[in-house]
PyMOL CGO cylinders between C-alpha atoms (Angstrom):
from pymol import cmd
from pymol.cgo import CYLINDER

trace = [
    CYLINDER, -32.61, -5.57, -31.14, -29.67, -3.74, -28.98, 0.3, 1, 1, 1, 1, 1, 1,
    CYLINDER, -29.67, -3.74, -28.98, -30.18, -0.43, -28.09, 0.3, 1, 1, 1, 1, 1, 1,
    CYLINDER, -30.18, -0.43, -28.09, -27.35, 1.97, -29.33, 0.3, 1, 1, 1, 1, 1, 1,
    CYLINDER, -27.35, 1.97, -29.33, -26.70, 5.34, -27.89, 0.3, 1, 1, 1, 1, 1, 1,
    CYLINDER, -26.70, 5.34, -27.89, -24.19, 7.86, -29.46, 0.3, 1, 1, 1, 1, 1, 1,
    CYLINDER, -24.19, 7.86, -29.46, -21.10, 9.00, -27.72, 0.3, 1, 1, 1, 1, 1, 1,
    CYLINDER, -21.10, 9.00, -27.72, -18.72, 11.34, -29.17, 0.3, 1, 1, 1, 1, 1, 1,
    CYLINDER, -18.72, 11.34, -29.17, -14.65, 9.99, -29.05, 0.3, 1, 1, 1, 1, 1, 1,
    CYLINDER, -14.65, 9.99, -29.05, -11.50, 12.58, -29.78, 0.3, 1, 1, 1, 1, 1, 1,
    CYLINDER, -11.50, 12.58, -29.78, -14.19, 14.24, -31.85, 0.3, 1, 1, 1, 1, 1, 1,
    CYLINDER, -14.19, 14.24, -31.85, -15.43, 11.15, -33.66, 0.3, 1, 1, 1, 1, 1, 1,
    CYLINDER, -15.43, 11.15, -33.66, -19.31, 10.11, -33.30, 0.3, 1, 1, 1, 1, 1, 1,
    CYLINDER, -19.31, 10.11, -33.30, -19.73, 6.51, -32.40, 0.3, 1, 1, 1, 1, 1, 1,
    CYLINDER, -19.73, 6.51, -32.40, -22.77, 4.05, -31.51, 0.3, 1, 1, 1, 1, 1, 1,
    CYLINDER, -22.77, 4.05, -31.51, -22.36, 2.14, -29.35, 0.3, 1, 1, 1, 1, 1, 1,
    CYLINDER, -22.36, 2.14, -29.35, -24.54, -0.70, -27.04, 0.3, 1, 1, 1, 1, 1, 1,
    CYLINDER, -24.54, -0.70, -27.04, -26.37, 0.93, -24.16, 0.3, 1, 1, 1, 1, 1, 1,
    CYLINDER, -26.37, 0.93, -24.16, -25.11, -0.13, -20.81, 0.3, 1, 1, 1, 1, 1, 1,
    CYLINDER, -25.11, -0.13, -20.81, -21.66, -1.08, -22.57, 0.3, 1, 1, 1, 1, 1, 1,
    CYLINDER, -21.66, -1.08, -22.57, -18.50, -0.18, -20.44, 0.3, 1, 1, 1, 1, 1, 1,
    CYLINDER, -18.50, -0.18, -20.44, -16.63, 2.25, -21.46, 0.3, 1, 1, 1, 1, 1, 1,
    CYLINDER, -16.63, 2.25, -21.46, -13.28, 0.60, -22.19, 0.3, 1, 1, 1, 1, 1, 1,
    CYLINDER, -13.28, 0.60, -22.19, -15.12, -2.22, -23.96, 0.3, 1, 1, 1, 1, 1, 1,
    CYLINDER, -15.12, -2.22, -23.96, -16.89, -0.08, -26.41, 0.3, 1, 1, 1, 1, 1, 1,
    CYLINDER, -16.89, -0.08, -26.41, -13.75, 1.50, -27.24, 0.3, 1, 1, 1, 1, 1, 1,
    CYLINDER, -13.75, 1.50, -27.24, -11.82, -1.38, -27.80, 0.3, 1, 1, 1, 1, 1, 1,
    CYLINDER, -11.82, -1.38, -27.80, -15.14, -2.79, -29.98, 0.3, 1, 1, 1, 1, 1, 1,
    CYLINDER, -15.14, -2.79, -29.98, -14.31, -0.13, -32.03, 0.3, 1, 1, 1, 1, 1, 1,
    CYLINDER, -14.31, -0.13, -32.03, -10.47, -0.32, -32.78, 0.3, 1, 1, 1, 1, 1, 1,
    CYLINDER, -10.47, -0.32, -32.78, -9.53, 2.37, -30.16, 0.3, 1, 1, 1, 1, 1, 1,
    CYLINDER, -9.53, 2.37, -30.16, -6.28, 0.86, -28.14, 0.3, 1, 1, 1, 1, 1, 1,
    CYLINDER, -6.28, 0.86, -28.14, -6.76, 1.67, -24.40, 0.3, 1, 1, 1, 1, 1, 1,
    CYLINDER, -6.76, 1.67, -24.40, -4.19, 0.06, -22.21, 0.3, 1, 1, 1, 1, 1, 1,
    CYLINDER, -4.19, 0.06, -22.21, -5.38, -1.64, -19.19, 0.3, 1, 1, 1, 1, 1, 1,
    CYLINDER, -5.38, -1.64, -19.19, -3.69, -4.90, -17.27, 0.3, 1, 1, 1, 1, 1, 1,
    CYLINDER, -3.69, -4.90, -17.27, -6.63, -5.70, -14.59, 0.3, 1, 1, 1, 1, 1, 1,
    CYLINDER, -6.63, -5.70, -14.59, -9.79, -5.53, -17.13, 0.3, 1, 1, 1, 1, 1, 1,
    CYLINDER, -9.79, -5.53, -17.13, -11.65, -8.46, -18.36, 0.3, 1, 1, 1, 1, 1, 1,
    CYLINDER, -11.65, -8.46, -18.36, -14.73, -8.41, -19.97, 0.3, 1, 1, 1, 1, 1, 1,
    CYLINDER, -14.73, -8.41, -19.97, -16.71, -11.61, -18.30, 0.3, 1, 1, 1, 1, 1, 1,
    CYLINDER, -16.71, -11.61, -18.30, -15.78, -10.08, -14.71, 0.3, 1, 1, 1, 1, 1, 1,
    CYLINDER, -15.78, -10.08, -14.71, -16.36, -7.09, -12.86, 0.3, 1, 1, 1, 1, 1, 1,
    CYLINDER, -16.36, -7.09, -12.86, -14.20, -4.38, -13.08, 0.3, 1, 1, 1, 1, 1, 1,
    CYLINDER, -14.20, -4.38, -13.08, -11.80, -3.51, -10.70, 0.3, 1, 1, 1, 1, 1, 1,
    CYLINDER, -11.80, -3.51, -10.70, -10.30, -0.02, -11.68, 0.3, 1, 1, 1, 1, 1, 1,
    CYLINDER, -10.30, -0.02, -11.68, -6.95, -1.01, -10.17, 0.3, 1, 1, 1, 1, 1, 1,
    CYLINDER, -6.95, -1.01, -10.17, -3.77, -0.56, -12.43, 0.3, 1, 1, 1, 1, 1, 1,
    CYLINDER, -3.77, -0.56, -12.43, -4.84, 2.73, -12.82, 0.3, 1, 1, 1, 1, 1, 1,
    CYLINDER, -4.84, 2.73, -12.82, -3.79, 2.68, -17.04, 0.3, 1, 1, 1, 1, 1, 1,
    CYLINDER, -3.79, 2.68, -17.04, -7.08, 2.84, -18.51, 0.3, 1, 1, 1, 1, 1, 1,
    CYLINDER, -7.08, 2.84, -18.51, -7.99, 6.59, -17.99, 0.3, 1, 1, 1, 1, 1, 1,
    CYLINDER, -7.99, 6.59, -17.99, -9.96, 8.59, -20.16, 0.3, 1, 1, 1, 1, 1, 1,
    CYLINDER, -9.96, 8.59, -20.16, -11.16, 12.22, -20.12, 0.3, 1, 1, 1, 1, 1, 1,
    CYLINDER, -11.16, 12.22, -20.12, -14.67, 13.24, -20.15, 0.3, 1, 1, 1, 1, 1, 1,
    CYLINDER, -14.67, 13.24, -20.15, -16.72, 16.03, -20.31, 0.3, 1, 1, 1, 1, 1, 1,
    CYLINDER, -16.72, 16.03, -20.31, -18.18, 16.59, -17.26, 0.3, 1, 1, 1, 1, 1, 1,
    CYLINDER, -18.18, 16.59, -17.26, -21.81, 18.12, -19.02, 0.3, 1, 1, 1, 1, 1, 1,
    CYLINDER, -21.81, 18.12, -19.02, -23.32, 22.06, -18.71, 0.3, 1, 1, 1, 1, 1, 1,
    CYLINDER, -23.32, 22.06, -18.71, -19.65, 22.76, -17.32, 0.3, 1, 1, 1, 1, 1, 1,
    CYLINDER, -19.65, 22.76, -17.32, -17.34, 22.43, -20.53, 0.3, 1, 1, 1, 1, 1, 1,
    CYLINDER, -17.34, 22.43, -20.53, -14.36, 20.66, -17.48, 0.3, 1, 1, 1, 1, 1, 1,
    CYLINDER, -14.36, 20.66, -17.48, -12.71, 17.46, -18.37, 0.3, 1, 1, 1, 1, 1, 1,
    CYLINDER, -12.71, 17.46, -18.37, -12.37, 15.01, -15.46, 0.3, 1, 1, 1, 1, 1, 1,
    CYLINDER, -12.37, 15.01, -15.46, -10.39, 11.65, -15.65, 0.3, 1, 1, 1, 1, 1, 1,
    CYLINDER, -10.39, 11.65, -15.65, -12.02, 8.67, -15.51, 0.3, 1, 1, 1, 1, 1, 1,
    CYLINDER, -12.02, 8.67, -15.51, -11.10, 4.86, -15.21, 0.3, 1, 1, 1, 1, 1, 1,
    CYLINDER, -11.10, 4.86, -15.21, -12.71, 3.44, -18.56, 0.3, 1, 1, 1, 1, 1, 1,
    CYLINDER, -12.71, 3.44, -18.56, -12.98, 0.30, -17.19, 0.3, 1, 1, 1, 1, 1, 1,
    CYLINDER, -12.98, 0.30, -17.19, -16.03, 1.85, -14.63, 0.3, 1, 1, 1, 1, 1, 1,
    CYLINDER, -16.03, 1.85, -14.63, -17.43, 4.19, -16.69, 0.3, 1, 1, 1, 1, 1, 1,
    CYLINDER, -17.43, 4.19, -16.69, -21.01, 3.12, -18.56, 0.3, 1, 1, 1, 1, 1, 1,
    CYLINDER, -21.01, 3.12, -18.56, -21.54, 4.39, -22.06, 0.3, 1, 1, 1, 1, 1, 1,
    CYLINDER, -21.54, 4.39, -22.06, -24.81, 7.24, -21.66, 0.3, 1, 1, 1, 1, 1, 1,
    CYLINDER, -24.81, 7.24, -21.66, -26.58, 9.14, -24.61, 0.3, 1, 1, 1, 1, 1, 1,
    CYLINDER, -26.58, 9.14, -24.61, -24.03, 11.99, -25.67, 0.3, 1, 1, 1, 1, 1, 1,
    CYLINDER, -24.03, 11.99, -25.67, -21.05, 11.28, -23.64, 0.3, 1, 1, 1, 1, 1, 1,
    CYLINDER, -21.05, 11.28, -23.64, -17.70, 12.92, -24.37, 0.3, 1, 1, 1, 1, 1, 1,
    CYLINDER, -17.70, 12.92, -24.37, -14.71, 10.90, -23.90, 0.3, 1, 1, 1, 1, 1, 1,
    CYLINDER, -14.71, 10.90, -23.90, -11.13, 12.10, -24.92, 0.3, 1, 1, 1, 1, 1, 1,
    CYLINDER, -11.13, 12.10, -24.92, -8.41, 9.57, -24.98, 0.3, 1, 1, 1, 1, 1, 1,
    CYLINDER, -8.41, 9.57, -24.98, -5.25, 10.49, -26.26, 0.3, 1, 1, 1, 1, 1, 1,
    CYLINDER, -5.25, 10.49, -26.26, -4.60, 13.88, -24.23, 0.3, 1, 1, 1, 1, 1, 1,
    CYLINDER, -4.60, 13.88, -24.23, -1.11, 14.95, -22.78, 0.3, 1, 1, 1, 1, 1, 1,
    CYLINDER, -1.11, 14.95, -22.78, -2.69, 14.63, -18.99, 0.3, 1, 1, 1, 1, 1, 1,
    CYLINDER, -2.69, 14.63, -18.99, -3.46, 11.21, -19.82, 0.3, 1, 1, 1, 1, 1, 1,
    CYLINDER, -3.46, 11.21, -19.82, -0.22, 10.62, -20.78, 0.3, 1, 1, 1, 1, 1, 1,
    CYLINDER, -0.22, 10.62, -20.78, 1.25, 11.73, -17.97, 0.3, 1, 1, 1, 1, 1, 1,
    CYLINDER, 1.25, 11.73, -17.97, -1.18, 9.71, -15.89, 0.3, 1, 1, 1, 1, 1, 1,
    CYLINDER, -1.18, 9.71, -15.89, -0.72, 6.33, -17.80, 0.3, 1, 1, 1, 1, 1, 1,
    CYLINDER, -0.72, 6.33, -17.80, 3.25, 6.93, -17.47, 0.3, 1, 1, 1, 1, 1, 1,
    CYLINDER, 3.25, 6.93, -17.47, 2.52, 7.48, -13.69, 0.3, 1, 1, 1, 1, 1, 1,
    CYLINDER, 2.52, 7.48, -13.69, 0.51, 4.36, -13.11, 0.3, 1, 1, 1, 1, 1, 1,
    CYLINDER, 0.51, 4.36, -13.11, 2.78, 2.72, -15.52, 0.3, 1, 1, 1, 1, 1, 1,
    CYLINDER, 2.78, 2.72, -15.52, 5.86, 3.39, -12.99, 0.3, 1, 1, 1, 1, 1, 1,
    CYLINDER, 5.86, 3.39, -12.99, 3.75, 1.99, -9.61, 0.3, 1, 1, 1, 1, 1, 1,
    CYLINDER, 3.75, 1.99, -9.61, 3.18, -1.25, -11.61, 0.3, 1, 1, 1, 1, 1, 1,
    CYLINDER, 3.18, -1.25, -11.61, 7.07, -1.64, -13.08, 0.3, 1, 1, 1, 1, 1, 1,
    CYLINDER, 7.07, -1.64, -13.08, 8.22, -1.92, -9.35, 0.3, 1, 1, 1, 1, 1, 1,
    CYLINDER, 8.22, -1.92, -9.35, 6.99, -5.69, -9.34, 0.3, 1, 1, 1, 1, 1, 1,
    CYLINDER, 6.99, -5.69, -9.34, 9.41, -6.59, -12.16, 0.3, 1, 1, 1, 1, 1, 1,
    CYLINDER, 9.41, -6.59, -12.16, 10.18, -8.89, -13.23, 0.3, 1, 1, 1, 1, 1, 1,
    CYLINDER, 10.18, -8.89, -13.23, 7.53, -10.02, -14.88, 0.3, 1, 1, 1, 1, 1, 1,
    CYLINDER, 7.53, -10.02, -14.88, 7.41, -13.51, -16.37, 0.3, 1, 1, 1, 1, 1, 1,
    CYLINDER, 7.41, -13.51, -16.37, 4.84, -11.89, -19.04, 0.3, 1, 1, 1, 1, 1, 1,
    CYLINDER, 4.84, -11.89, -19.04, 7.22, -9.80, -21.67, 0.3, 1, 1, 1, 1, 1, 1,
    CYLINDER, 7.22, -9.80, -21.67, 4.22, -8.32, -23.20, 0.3, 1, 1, 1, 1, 1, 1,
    CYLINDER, 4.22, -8.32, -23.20, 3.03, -7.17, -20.17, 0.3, 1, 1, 1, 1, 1, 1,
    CYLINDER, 3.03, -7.17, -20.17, 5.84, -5.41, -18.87, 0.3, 1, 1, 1, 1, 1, 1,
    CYLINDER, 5.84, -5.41, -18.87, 6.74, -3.84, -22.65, 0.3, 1, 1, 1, 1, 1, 1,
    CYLINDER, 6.74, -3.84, -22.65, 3.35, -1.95, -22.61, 0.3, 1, 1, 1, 1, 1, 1,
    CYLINDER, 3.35, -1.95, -22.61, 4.26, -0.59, -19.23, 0.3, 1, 1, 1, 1, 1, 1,
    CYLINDER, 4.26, -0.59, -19.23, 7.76, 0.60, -20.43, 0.3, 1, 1, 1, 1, 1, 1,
    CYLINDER, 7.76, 0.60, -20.43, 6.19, 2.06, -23.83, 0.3, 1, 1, 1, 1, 1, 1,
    CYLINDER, 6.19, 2.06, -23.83, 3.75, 4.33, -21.73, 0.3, 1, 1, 1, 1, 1, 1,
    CYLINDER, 3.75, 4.33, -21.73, 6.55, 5.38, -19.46, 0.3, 1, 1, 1, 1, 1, 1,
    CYLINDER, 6.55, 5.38, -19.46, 8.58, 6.47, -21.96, 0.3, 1, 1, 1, 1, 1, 1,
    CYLINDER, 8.58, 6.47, -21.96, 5.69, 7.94, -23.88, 0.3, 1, 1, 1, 1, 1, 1,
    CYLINDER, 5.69, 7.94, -23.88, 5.42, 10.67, -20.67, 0.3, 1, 1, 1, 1, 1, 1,
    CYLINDER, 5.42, 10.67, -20.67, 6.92, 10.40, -17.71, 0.3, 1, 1, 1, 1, 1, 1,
    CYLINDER, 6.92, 10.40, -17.71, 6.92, 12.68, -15.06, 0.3, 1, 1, 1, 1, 1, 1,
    CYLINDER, 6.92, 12.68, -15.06, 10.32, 12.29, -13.65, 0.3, 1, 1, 1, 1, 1, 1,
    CYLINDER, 10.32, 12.29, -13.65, 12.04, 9.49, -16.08, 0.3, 1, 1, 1, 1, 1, 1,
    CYLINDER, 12.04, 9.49, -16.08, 12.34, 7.29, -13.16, 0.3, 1, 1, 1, 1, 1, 1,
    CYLINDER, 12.34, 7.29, -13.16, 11.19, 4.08, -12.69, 0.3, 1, 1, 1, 1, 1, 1,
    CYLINDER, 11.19, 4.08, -12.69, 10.03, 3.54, -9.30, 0.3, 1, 1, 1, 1, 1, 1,
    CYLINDER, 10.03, 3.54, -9.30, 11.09, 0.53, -7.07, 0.3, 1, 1, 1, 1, 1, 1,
    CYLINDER, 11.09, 0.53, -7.07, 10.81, -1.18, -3.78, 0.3, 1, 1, 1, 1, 1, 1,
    CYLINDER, 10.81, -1.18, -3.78, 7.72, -3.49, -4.15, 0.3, 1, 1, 1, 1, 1, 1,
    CYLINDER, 7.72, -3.49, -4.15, 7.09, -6.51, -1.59, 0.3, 1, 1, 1, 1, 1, 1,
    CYLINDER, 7.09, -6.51, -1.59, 5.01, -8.40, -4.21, 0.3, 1, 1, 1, 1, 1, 1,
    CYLINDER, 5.01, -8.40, -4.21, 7.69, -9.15, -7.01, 0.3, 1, 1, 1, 1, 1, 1,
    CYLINDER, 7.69, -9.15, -7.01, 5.84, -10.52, -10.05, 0.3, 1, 1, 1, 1, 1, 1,
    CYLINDER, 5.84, -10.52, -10.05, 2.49, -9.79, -9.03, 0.3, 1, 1, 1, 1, 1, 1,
    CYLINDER, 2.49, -9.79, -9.03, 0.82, -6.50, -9.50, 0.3, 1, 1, 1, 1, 1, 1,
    CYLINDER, 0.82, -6.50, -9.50, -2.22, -6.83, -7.32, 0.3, 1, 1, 1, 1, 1, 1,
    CYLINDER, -2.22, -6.83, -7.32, -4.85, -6.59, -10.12, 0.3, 1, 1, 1, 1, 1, 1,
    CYLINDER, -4.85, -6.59, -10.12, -7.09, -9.32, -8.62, 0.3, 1, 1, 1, 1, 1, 1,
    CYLINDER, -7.09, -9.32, -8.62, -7.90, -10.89, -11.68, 0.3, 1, 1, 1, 1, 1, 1,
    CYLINDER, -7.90, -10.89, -11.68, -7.50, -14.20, -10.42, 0.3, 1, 1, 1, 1, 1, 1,
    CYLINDER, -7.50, -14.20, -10.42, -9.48, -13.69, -7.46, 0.3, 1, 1, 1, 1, 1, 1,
    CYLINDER, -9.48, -13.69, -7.46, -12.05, -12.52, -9.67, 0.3, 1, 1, 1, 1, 1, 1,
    CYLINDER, -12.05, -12.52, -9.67, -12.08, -15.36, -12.06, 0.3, 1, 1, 1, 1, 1, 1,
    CYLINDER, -12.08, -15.36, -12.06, -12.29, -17.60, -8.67, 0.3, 1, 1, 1, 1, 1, 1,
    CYLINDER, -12.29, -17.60, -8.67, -15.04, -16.43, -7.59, 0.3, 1, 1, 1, 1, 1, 1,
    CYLINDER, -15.04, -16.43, -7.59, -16.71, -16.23, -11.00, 0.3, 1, 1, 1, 1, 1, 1,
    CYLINDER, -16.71, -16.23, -11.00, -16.23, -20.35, -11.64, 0.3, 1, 1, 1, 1, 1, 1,
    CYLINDER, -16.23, -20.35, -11.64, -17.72, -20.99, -7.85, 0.3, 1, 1, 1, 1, 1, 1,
    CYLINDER, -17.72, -20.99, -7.85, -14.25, -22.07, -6.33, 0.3, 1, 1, 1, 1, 1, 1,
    CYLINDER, -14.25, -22.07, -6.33, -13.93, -18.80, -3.79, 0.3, 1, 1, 1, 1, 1, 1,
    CYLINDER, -13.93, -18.80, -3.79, -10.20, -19.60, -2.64, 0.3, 1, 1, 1, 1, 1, 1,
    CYLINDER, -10.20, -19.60, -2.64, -8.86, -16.17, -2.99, 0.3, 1, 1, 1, 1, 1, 1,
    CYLINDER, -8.86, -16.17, -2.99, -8.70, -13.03, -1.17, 0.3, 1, 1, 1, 1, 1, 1,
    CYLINDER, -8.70, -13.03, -1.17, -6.90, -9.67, -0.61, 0.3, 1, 1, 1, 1, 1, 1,
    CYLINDER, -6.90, -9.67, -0.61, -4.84, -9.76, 2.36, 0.3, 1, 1, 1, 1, 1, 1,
    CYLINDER, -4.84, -9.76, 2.36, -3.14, -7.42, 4.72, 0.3, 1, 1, 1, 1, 1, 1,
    CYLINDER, -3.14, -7.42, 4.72, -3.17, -3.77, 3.86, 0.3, 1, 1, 1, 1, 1, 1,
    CYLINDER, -3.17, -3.77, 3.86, -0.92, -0.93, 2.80, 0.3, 1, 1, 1, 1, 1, 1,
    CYLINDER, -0.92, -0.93, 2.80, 2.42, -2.25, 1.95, 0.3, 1, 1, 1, 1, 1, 1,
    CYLINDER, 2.42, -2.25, 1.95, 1.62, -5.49, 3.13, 0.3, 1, 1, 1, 1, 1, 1,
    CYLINDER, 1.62, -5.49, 3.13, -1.13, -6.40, 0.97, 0.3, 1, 1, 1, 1, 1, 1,
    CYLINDER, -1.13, -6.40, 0.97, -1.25, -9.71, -0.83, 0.3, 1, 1, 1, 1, 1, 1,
    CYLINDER, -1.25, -9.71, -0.83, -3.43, -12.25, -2.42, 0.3, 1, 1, 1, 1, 1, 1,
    CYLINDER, -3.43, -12.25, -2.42, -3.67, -15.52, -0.31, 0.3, 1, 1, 1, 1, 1, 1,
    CYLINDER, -3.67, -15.52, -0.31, -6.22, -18.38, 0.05, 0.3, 1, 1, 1, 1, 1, 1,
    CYLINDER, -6.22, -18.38, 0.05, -9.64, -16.97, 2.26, 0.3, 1, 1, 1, 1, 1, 1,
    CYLINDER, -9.64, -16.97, 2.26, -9.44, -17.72, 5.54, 0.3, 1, 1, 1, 1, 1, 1,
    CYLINDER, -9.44, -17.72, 5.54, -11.03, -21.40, 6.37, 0.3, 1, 1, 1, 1, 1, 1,
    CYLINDER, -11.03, -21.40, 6.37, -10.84, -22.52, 3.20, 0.3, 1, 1, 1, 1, 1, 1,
    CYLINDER, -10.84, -22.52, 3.20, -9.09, -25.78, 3.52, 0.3, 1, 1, 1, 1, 1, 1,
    CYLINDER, -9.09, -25.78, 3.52, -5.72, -27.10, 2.14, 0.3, 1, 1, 1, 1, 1, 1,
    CYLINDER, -5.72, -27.10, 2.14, -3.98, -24.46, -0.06, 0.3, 1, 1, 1, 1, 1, 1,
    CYLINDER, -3.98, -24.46, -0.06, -1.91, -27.87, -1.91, 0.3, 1, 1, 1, 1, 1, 1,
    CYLINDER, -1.91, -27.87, -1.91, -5.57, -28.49, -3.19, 0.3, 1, 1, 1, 1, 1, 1,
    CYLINDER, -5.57, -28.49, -3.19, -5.37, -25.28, -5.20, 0.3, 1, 1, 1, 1, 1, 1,
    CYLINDER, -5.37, -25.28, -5.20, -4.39, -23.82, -7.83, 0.3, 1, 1, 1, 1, 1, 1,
    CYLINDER, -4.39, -23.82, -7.83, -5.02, -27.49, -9.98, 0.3, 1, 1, 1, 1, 1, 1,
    CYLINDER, -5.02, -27.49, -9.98, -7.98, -25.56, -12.31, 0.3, 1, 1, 1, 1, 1, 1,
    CYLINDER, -7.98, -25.56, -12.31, -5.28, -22.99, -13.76, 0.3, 1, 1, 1, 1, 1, 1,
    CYLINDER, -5.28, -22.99, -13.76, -8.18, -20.43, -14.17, 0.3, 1, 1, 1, 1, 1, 1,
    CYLINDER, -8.18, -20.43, -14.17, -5.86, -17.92, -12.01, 0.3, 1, 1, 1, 1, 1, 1,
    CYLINDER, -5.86, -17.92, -12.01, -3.00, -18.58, -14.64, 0.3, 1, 1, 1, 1, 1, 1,
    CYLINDER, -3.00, -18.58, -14.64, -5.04, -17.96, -17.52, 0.3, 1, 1, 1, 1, 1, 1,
    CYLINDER, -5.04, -17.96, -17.52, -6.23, -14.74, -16.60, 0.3, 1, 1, 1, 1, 1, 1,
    CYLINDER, -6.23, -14.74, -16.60, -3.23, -13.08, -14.90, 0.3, 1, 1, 1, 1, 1, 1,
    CYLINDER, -3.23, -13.08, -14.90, -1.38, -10.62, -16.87, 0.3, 1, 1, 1, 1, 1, 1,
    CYLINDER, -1.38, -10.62, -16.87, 1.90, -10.55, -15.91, 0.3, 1, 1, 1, 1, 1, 1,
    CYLINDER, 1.90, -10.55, -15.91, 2.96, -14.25, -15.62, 0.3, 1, 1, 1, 1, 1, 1,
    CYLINDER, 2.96, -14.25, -15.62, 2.81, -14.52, -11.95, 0.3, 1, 1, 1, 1, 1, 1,
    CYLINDER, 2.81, -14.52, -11.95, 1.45, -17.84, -11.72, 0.3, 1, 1, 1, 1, 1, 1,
    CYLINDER, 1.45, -17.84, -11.72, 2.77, -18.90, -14.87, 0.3, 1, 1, 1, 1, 1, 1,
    CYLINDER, 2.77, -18.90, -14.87, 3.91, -21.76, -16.00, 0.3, 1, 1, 1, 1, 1, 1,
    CYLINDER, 3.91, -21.76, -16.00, 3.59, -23.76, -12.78, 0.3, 1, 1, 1, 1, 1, 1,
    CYLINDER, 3.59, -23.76, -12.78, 0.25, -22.41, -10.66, 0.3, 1, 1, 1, 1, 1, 1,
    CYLINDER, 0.25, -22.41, -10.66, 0.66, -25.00, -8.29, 0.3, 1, 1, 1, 1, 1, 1,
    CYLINDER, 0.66, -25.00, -8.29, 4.07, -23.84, -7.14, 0.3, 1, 1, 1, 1, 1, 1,
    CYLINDER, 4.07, -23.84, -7.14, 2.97, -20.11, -7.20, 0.3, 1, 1, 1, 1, 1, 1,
    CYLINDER, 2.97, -20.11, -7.20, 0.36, -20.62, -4.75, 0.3, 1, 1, 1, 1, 1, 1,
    CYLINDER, 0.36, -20.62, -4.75, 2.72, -22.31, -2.34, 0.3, 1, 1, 1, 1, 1, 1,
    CYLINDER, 2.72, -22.31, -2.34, 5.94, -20.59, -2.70, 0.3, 1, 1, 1, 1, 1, 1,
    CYLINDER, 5.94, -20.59, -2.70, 4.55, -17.65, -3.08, 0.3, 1, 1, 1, 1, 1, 1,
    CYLINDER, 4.55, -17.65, -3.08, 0.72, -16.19, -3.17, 0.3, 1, 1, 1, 1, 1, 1,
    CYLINDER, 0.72, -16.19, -3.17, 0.07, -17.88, 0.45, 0.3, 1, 1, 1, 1, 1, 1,
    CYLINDER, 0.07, -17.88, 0.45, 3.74, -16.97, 2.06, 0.3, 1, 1, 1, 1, 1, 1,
    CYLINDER, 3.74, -16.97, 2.06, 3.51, -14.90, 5.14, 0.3, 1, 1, 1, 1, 1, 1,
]
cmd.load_cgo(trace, "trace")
């Protein structure tokens, strides 16, 4: 039998699994978090920045915020989720992500807009990204390395950073035929046609 623990959410007691991510338990339990790089079979990443939550940091009564999708459930933890700082944070990583529109994904791109206009800081949506399309989540080097086919990497750094096939790894045509990467990506990057992605795109230099 699972151990449950008890965590307290926008005021509302909840059990949930022991060891359970925090994101995960909330969305087991009908809470809507927003998030664009989590998936529950891989390890989290914390990287589009739109899954923050508040919590209590304890004996101190101060709120800190906290990527959900990193956070483990513990006995007694105190999570807020719907706060105007979070807001305001969302709408902020929200912005960073719309400047690699367009996105072939609608859904994907209408969540960002919603939590911009929910709170923005400055009503401007940011631009001037060199990775149109693709918002650097690494889901699908994730999900590569989780089915055994390690093909993809970060590359580069800063401004310059983009996903591309590890160095040594053979012939980048031979990619992309398992469509794992398209499955999982959020935002329709290498959608419909992964094999053309990878070489148009994902591997240019």
């Amino acid at each position: 039998m699972e151990e449950l623990v008890a965590i307290v959410v926008d005021g509302r007691s909840l059990a949930v699994s022991k060891s359970t991510i925090v994101l995960q338990a909330l969305r087991d339990h009908g809470i809507d978090i927003p998030a664009l790089c989590y998936y529950p079979a891989l390890e989290a990443y914390g990287s589009c920045g739109l899954c923050m939550v508040e919590v209590e940091i304890r004996g101190n009564a101060i709120w800190k915020p906290r990527h959900a999708c990193l956070l483990e459930v513990e006995d007694g933890l105190q999570i807020k989720t719907a706060t105007p700082r979070l807001q305001r944070l969302r709408a902020w990583a929200a912005q960073i992500l719309l400047r690699d529109r367009p996105f072939h994904n609608s859904e994907a791109e209408g969540l960002l807009l919603k939590l911009v206009q929910d709170k923005t800081a400055d009503g401007q949506v940011l631009s001037g990204s060199t990775t149109e399309g693709c918002i650097l989540c690494g889901l699908c080097i994730r999900m590569c390395r989780k089915i055994g086919k390690n093909r993809l990497t970060f590359l580069g750094r800063g401004k310059n950073l983009r996903i591309g096939l590890v160095p040594g790894a053979g012939n980048k045509a031979s990619c992309g035929n398992c469509c794992a990467c398209r499955n999982i990506c959020p935002t329709g990057f290498i959608s419909p046609d992964a094999e053309h992605a990878f070489k148009a795109r994902l591997y240019k230099e």
